[in-house]
C-alpha positions as CSV (number, residue, x, y, z in Angstrom):
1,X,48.6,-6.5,11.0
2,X,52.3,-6.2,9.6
3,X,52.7,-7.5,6.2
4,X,54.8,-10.5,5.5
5,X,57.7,-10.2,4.6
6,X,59.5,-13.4,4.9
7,X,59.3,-16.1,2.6
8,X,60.9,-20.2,1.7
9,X,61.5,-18.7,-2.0
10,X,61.3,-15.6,-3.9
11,X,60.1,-16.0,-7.4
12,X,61.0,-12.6,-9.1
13,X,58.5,-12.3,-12.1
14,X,54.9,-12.5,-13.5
15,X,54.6,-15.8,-15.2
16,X,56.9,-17.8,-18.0
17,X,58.7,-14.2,-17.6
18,X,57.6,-10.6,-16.6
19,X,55.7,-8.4,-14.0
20,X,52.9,-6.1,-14.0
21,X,49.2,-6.3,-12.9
22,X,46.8,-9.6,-12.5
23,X,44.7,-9.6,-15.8
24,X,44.2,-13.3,-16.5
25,X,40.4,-12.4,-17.4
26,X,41.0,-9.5,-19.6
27,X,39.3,-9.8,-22.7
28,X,42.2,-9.2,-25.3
29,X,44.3,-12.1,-22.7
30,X,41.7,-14.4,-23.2
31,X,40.7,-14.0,-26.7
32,X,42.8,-15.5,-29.4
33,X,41.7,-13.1,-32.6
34,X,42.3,-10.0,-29.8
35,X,45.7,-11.0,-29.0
36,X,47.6,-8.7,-31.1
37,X,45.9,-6.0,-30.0
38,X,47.2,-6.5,-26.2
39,X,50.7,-4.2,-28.1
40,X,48.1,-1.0,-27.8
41,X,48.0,-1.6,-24.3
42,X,50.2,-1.5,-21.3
43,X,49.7,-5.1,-20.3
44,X,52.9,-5.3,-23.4
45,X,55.9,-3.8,-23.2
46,X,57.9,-3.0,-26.1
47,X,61.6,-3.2,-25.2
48,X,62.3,-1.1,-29.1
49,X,65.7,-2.0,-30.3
50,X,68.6,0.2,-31.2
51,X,68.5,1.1,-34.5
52,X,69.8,-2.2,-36.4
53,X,72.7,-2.0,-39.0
54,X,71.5,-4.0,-41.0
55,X,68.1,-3.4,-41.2
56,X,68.0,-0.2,-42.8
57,X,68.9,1.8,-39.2
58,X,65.6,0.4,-38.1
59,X,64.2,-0.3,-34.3
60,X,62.8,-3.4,-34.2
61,X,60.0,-3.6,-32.1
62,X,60.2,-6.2,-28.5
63,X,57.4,-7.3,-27.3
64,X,56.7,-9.3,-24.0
65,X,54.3,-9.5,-21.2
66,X,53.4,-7.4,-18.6
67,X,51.2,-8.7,-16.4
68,X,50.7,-11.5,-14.1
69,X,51.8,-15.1,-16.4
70,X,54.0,-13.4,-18.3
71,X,54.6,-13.3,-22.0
72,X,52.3,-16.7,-21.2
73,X,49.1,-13.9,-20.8
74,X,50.5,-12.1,-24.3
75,X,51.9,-14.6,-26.8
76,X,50.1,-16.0,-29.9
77,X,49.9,-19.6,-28.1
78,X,52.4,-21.7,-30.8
79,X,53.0,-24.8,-28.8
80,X,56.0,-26.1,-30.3
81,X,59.5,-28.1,-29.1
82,X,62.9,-27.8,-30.8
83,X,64.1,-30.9,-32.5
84,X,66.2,-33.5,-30.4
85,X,69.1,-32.0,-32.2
86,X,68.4,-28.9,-30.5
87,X,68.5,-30.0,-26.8
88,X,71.2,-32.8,-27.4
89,X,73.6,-29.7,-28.8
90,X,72.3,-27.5,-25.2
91,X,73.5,-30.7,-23.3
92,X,76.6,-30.7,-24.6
93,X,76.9,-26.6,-24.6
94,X,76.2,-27.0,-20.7
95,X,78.2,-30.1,-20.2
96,X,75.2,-32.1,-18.2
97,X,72.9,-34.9,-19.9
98,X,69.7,-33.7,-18.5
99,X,69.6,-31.3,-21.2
100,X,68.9,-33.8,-23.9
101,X,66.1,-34.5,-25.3
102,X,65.9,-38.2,-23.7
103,X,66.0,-36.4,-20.5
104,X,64.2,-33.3,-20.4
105,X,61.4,-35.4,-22.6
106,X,59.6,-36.2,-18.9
107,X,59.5,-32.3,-18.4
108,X,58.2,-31.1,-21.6
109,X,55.5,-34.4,-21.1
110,X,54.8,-33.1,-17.8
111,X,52.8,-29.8,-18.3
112,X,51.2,-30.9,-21.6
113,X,47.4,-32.3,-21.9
114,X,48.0,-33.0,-25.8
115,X,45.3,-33.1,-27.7
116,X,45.1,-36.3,-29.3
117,X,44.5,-39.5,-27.3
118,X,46.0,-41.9,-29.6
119,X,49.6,-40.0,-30.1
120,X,52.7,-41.9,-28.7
121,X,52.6,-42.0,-25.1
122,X,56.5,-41.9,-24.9
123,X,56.3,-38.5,-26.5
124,X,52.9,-36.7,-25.1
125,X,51.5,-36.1,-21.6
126,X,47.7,-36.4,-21.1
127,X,47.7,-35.4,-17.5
128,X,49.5,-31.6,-17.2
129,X,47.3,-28.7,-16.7
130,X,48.1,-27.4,-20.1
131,X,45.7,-28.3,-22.7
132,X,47.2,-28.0,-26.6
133,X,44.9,-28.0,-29.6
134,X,45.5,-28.6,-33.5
135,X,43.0,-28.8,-36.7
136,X,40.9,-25.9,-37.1
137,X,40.1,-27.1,-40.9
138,X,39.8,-23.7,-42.0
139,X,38.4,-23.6,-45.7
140,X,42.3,-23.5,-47.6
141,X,43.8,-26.6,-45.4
142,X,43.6,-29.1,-47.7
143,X,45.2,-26.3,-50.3
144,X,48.2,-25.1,-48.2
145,X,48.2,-29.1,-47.5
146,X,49.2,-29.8,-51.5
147,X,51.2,-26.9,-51.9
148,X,53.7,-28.2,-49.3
149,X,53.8,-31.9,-50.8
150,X,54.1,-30.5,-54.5
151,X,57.2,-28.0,-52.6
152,X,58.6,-31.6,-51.7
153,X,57.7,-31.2,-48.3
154,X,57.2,-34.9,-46.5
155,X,54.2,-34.6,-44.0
156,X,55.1,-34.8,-40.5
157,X,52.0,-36.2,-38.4
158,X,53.5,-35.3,-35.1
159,X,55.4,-31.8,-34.8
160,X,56.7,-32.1,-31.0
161,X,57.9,-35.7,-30.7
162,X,61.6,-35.0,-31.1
163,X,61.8,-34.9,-35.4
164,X,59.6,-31.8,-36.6
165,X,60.7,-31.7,-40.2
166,X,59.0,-31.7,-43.2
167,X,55.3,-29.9,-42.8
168,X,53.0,-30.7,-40.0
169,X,49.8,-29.4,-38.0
170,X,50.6,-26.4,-36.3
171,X,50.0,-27.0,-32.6
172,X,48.5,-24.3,-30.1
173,X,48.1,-24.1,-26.0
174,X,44.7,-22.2,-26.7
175,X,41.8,-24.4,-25.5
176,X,38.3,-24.4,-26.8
177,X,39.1,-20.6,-27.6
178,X,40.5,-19.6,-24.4
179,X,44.1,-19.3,-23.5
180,X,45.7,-21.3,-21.2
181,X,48.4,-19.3,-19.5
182,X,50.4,-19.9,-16.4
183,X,48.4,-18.0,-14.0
184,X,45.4,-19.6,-14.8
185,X,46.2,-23.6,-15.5
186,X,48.7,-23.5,-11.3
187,X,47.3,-23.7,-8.7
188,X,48.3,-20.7,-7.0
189,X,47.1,-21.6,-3.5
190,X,49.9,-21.0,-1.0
191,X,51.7,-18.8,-2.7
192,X,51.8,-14.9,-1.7
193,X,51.6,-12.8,-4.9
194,X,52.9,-9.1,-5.4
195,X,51.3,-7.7,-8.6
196,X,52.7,-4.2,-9.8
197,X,56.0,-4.7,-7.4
198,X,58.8,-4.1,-9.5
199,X,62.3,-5.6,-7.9
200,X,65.0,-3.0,-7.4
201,X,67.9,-5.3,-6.8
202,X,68.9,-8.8,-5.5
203,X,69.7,-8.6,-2.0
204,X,73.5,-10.3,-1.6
205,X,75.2,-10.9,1.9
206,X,78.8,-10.8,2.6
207,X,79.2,-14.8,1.8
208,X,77.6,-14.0,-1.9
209,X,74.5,-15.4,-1.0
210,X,71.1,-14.2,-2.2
211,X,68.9,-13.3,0.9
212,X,66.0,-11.8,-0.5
213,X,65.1,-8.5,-3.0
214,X,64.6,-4.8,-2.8
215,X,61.5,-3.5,-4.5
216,X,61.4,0.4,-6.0
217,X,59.3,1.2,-3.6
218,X,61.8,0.3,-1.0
219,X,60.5,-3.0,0.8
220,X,62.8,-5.4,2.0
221,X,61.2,-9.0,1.2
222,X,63.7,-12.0,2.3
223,X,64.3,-15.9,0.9
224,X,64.9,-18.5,3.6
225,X,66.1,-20.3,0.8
226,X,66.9,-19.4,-2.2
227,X,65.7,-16.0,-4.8
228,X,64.4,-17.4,-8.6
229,X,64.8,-15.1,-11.2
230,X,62.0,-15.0,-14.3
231,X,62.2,-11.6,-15.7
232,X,63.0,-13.1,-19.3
233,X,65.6,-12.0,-21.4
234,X,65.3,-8.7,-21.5
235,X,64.9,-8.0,-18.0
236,X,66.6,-10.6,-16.2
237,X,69.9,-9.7,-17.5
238,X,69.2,-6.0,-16.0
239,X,68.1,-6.9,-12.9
240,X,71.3,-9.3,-12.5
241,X,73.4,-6.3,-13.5
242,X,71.2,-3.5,-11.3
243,X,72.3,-5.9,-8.4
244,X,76.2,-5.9,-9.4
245,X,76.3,-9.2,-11.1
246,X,77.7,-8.5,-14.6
247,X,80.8,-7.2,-16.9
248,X,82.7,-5.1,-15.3
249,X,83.0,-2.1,-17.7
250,X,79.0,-2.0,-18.0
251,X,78.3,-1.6,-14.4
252,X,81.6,1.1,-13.8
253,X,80.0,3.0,-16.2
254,X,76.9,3.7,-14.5
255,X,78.7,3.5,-11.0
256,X,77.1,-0.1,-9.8
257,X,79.3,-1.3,-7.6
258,X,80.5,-4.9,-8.4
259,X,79.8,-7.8,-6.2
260,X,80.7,-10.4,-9.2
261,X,82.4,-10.0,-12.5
262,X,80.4,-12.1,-14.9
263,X,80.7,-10.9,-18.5
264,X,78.2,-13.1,-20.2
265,X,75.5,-11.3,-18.7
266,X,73.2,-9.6,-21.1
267,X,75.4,-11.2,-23.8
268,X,74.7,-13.5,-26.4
269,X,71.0,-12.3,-27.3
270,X,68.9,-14.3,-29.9
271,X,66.1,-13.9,-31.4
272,X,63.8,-14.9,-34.3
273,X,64.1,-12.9,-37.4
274,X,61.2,-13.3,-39.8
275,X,60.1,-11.7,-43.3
276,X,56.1,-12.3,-43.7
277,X,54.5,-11.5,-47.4
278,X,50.7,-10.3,-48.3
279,X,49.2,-13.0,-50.9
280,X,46.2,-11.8,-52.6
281,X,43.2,-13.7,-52.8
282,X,41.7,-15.3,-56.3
283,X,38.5,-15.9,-54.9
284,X,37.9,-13.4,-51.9
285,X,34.3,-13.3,-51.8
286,X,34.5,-17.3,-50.4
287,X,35.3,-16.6,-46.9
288,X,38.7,-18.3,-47.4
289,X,40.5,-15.3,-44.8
290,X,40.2,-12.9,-41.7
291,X,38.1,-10.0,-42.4
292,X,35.7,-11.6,-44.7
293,X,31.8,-11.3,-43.6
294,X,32.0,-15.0,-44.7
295,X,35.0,-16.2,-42.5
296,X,32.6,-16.8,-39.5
297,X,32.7,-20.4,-38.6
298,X,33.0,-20.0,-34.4
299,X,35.5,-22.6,-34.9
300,X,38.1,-20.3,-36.6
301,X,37.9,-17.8,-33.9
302,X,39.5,-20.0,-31.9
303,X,42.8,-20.0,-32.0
304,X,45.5,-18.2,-34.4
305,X,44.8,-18.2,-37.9
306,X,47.5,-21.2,-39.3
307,X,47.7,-24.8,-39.8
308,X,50.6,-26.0,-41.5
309,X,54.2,-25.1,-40.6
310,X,57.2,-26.0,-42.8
311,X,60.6,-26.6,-40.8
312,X,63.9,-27.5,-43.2
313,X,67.3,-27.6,-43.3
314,X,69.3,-25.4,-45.5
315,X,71.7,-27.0,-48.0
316,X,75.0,-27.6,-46.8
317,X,76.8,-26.2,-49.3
318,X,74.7,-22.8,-49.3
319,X,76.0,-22.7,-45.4
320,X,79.4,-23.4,-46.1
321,X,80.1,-20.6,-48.3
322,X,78.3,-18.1,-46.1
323,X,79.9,-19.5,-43.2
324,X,83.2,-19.1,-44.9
325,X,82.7,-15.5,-45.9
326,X,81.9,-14.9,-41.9
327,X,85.2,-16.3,-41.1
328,X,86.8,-13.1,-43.2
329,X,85.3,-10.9,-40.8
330,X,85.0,-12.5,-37.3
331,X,87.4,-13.5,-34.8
332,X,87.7,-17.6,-33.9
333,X,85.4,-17.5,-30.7
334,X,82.8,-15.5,-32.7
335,X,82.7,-17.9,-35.7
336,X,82.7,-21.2,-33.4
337,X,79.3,-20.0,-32.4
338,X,78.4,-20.4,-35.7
339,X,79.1,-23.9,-36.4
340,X,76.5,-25.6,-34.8
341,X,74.0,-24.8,-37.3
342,X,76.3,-26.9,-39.6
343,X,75.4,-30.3,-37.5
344,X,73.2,-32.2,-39.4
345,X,69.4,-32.9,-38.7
346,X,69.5,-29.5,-37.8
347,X,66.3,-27.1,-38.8
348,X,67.2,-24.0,-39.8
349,X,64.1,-22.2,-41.1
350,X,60.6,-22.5,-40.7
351,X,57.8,-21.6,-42.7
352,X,53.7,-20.5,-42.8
353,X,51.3,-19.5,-44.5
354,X,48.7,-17.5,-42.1
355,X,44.5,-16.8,-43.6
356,X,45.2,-12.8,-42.8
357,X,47.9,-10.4,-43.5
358,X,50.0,-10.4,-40.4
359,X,53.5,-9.2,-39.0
360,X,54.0,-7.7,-42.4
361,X,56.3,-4.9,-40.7
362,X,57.4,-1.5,-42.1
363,X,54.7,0.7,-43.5
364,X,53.6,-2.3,-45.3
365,X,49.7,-2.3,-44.6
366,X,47.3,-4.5,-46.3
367,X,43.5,-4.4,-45.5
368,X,42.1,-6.5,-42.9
369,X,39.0,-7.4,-45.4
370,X,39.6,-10.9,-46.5
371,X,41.6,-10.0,-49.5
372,X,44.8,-11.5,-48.2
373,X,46.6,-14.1,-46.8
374,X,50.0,-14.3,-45.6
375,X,52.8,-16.4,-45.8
376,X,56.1,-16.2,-43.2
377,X,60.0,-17.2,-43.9
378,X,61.4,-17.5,-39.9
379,X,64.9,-18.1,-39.4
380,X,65.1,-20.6,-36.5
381,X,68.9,-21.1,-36.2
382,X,70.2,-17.2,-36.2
383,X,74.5,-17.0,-35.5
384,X,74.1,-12.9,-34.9
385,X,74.6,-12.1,-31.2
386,X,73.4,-8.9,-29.7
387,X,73.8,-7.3,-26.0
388,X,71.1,-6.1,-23.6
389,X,72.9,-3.5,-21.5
390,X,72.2,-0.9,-19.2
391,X,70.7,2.8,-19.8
392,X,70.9,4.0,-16.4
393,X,71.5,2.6,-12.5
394,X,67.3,3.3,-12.2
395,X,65.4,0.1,-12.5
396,X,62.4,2.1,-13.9
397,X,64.8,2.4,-17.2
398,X,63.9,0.0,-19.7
399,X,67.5,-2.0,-20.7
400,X,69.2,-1.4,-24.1
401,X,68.5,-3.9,-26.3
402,X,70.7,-4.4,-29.4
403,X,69.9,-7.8,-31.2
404,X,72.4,-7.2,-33.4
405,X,69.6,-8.8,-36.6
406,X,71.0,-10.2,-40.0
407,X,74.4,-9.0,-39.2
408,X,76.3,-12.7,-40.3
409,X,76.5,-14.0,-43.8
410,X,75.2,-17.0,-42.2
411,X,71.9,-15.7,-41.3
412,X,71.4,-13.5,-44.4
413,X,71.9,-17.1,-46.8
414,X,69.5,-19.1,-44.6
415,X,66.7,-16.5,-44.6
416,X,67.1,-15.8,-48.4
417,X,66.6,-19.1,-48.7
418,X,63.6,-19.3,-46.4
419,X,62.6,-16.5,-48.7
420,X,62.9,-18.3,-52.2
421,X,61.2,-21.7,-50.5
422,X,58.2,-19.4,-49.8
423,X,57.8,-18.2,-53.2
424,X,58.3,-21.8,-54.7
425,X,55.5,-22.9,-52.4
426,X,53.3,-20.0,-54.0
427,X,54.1,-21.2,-57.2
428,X,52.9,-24.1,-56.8
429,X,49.6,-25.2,-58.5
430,X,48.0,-25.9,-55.6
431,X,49.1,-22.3,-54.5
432,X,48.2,-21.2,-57.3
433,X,44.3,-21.9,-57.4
434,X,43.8,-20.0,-54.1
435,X,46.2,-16.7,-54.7
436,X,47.0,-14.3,-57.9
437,X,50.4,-13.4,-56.8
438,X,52.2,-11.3,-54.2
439,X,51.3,-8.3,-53.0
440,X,54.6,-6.4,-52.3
441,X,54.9,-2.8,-50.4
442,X,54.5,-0.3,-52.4
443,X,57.6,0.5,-55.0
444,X,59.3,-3.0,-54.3
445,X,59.3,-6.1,-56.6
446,X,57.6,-9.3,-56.1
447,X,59.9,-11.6,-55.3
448,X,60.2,-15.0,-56.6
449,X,62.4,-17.7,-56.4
450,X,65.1,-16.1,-58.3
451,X,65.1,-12.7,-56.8
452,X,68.6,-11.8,-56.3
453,X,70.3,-11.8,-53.0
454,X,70.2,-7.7,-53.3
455,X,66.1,-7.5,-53.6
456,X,65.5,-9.9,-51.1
457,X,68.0,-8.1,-49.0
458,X,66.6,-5.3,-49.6
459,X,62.9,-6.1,-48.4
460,X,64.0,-7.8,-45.5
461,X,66.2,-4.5,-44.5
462,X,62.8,-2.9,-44.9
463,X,60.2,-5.1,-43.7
464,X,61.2,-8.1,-41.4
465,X,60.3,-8.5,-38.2
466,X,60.4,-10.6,-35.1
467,X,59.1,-13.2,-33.6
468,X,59.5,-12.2,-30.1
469,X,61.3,-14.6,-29.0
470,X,64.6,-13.1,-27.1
471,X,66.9,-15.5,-25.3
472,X,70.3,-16.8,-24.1
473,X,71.4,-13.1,-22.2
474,X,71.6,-15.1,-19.1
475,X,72.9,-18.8,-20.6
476,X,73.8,-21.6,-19.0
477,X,76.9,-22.9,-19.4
478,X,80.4,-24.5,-18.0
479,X,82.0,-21.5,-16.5
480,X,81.4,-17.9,-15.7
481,X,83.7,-16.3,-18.5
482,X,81.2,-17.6,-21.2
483,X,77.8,-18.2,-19.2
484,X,75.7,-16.8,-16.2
485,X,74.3,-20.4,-14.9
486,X,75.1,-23.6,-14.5
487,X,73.9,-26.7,-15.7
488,X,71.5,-26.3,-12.6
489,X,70.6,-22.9,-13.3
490,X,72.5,-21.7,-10.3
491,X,74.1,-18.3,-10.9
492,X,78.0,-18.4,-11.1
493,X,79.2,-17.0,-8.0
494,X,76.3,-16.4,-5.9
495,X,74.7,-19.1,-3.6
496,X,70.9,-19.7,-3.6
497,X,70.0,-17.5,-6.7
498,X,68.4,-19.4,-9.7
499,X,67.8,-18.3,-13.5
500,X,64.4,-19.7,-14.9
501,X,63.1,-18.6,-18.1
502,X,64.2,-18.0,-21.7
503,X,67.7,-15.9,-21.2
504,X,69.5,-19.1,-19.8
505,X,69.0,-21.1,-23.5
506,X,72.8,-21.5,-24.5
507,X,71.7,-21.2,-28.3
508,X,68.7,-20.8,-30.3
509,X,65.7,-23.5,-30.8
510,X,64.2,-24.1,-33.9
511,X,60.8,-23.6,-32.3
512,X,58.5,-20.9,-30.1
513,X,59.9,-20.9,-26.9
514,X,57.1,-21.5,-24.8
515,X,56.7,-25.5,-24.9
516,X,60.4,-25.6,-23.7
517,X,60.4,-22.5,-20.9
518,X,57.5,-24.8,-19.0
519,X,60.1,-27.6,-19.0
520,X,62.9,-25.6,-18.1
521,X,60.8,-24.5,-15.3
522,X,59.6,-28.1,-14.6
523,X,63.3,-29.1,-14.0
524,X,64.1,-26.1,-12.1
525,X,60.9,-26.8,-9.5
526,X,62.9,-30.5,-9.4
527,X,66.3,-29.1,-8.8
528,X,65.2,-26.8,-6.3
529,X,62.9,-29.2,-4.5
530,X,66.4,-31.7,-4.2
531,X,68.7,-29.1,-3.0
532,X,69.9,-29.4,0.8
C-alpha cells in the first residue's frame, strides 16, 4: 500500500519547536532531576555559538530539543508569562491588538490547568491539558522567602496574571513529578506523524504559494492548504532561507536561488543572558540542597529545584546613561530597538536562588554533594541583536548562530545590576543564616555589591550562560524590510505558509518562553481554522 502523501496541513516540526525521534517516555524526558542530563544525549542539540566578542571569544552553548514535542520534551518546565507590558509593546511592534495582553489572555488561559482553584478566574484556566504546579516547600523557603522582603522585594502572590514584579512562587508545567510536554498532554489522534524526517525545503509554486515540503531523503509530501513552520529559532530561519526566502546576499553566497528577498530572516536573534553563582552552605549536613543523603523528601524530586523568582526594573537613570553611551556607537535604527526597555512597568532582570549549584558555566565546577546552592542574575530585556545565517546550501548543516551576547552598554548596566541585587540579597541576614559566602571560580574575587563594573565584567565574560531561550529570527511585524510575518503569522510574500513558534517574537519577554509559545500556537490553530 502506497504511502500517503497528501495532507490539509503540514506542520514542519517536533513539538513547541524541533524534530527528531518519538521519546515522550524516556526516562531523562520524564524525570525532572534527569533533565539536564538530556544535553549528553542526542535527543538535544547544541546549536554552539560563534565565538562571542564579548564574552571572552567564547561559544556559548544552544540547547533545544530534538525529539518529538520539541524543546517541550527537553526544557526545565518554568511556566511563566511576560508582563502585560510585554505583549501590549508586541501589539504595537506588529500593529494588531490581538497581541495584547487583554487579547491573547484567552490563549495563554486556554492550555493551562493552573494549580490553584481559588486564583482569579479572569487570569487562569482550569480546563487545558496542561497541568502547572508551585510550592515544593523545600527546607530554605521560608529563608529565601525573608531574604527577598529584607532586599525590598514586595511579594507577588500570582506570577502569571499580567504584573509579575516583586518576588513570587516559581511556577512549573511538571505534574506530580512528570512532565507535561506537548506530545503527551494533545490528542494526537488524526494526525500522521513523521519522526526522524528532516525537511529539505518548502515547496513554492510559480504564484509564491507554499504546496507542500521536500524531505532529505527526497519525498515529496503536499499541503492542500497551507505548510506551518515550528523549527524554532534556530532552525526555522534556515529552513526559510534553504527554501530561498531570505536576504539576498546570504543566499547568493551559497548559490540558493531566490524566490523572495526578505532580509529579516535569521535577524534580530535574542536570547537570555544569565550569570549564576555557587553559595556555600553554613549548615550542609541538614539536607538543605541537591546531593545531600538528607535532601530526600520524594516531594523535592519533583520538579526543578527553586521557589522564589525576583523580577525588577532597573533604575531609570542607570538605563539612561548606558543607553546614551550606545547612541555613540550605533546607528538610529539600531538604537530605536533599544528604547523599549526604557517604557516603564517594564521588567528588566530576573533573579533565583536554586538548592544546587547549576548553570554555573565556564570551568566553574562545584560538587554536586549538598554543599552549595546557587543563585542566578537573568537579563530578561537584552537590546544585542545577533544573526542565524547559513553554513552551507545542505540542510544536514547545523545554521550559524551568532547571538551577538553583552555586546550594548545597555545590557552590560542591567545585568551588573542584576549582579549587585544578587549579592545584596546574600547579604541579607536572612541570607546570611543559611550561606557563609560566595564561592567564586578559582582565582576570581567574590563579588559583592560594590564590585566594580570591570570584575563583574569580567566574570560574566568568563562564566555566563544562557538560558536557552532564542527568539525573534523570524518576527512578526508591519512589513517585509524589518519582519518575516505578519500580524497573522503569515509569511511576507508567500501564500499559505505560517510561522509558529518562538523566532516570530518581535522583541524579548521578560519570562521563559514556553507559557507564551502554547498561546502563540493557540491563536495560530484560530487563525488558521478562520482562513477561507
Amino acid at each position: 500500500m502506497a504511502e500517503e502523501t497528501v495532507f490539509d496541513f503540514i506542520v514542519v516540526g517536533g513539538g513547541t519547536a524541533e524534530r527528531g525521534p518519538d521519546e515522550v517516555s524516556h526516562e531523562y524526558v520524564v524525570n525532572p532531576q534527569a533533565a539536564p542530563l538530556l544535553a549528553q544525549t542526542d535527543l538535544v542539540v547544541n546549536y554552539k555559538t560563534t565565538p562571542q566578542a564579548q564574552l571572552d571569544n567564547r561559544p556559548v552553548t544552544n540547547f533545544a530539543g530534538r525529539l518529538l514535542s520539541g524543546s517541550s520534551a527537553a526544557n526545565y518546565g518554568a511556566w511563566i508569562r511576560a508582563p502585560a507590558a510585554d505583549y501590549d509593546l508586541w501589539a504595537e511592534q506588529v500593529g494588531h491588538s490581538r497581541w495584547t495582553y487583554q487579547e491573547l489572555l484567552p490563549y495563554l488561559r486556554r492550555t493551562e490547568h493552573h494549580f490553584d482553584p481559588q486564583a482569579d478566574k479572569e487570569q487562569h484556566g482550569f480546563e487545558g491539558p496542561i497541568h502547572t504546579t508551585s510550592g515544593r516547600a523545600y527546607p530554605l523557603r521560608d529563608t529565601v522567602h525573608d531574604a527577598f522582603v529584607q532586599l525590598g522585594f514586595q511579594e507577588n502572590a500570582d506570577l502569571n496574571a499580567g504584573q509579575p514584579y516583586g518576588f513570587a512562587p516559581w511556577v512549573e508545567n511538571w505534574h506530580d513529578g512528570a512532565r507535561q510536554h506537548s506530545a503527551k498532554v494533545f490528542d494526537l489522534s488524526g494526525i500522521k506523524v513523521f519522526t526522524n524526517a528532516a525537511v529539505a525545503k518548502i515547496m513554492i509554486d510559480g504564484a509564491y504559494t507554499a504546496s507542500g515540503v521536500q524531505l532529505v531523503d527526497g519525498r515529496i509530501l503536499e499541503a492542500k492548504h497551507e505548510v506551518v513552520i515550528s523549527c524554532g529559532a534556530h532552525k526555522t530561519p534556515q529552513l526559510l532561507m534553504l527554501s530561498g526566502i531570505g536576504p539576498k546576499e546570504e543566499l547568493a553566497s551559497h548559490k540558493i536561488p531566490q524566490l523572495v528577498d526578505s532580509p529579516a530572516v535569521g535577524r534580530n536573534h535574542f536570547d537570555h543572558l544569565s550569570l549564576h553563582q555557587a553559595w556555600k552552605l553554613r549548615f550542609p549536613e541538614r539536607g538543605l540542597a541537591m546531593g545531600s543523603p538528607a535532601f530526600n523528601n520524594p516531594e523535592y524530586a519533583k520538579g526543578f529545584p527553586v521557589e522564589w523568582i525576583g523580577t525588577y526594573p532597573v533604575p531609570e537613570h542607570t538605563l539612561k546613561a548606558a543607553m546614551e553611551e550606545d547612541a555613540k556607537s550605533m546607528d538610529t535604527t539600531a538604537i530605536s530597538k533599544s528604547l523599549p526597555v526604557m517604557v516603564l512597568d517594564r521588567a528588566h532582570v530576573g533573579l533565583l536562588v536554586a538548592y544546587a549549584p547549576l548553570n554555573l558555566g565556564g570551568a566553574y565546577e562545584i560538587p554536586l554533594d549538598g554543599s552549595h546552592i546557587s543563585t542566578g542574575a537573568l537579563l530578561y530585556l537584552p537590546t544585542s541583536r545577533g544573526r542565524i545565517t547559513l553554513a552551507s546550501s545542505d540542510p544536514a548543516d547545523e545554521p550559524v548562530v551568532n547571538p551577538q551576547y553583552y555586546s550594548t552598554s545597555t545590557d552590560k548596566a542591567m545585568l551588573r545590576s542584576g549582579v549587585r541585587a544578587v549579592a545584596k540579597l546574600m547579604q541579607t541576614s536572612a541570607a546570611q543564616q543559611m550561606v557563609e559566602g560566595e564561592t567564586p571560580p578559582k582565582g576570581l574575587p567574590v563579588l559583592g555589591p560594590d564590585s566594580s563594573d570591570e570584575d563583574i565584567d569580567g566574570r560574566i565574560r568568563g562564566y555566563s550562560e544562557t538560558w536557552h531561550h532564542s527568539a525573534g529570527t523570524a518576527a512578526m511585524g508591519k512589513d517585509i524590510q524589518t519582519s518575516v510575518v505578519d500580524a497573522e503569522l503569515r509569511v511576507h510574500g508567500v501564500k499559505k505558509l505560517r510561522v509558529v513558534d518562538a523566532s516570530v517574537f518581535p522583541s524579548p519577554i521578560s519570562a521563559t518562553p514556553q507559557a507564551t509559545v502554547y498561546a502563540i500556537a493557540e491563536v495560530a490553530a484560530e487563525l488558521i481554522a478562520q482562513s477561507p
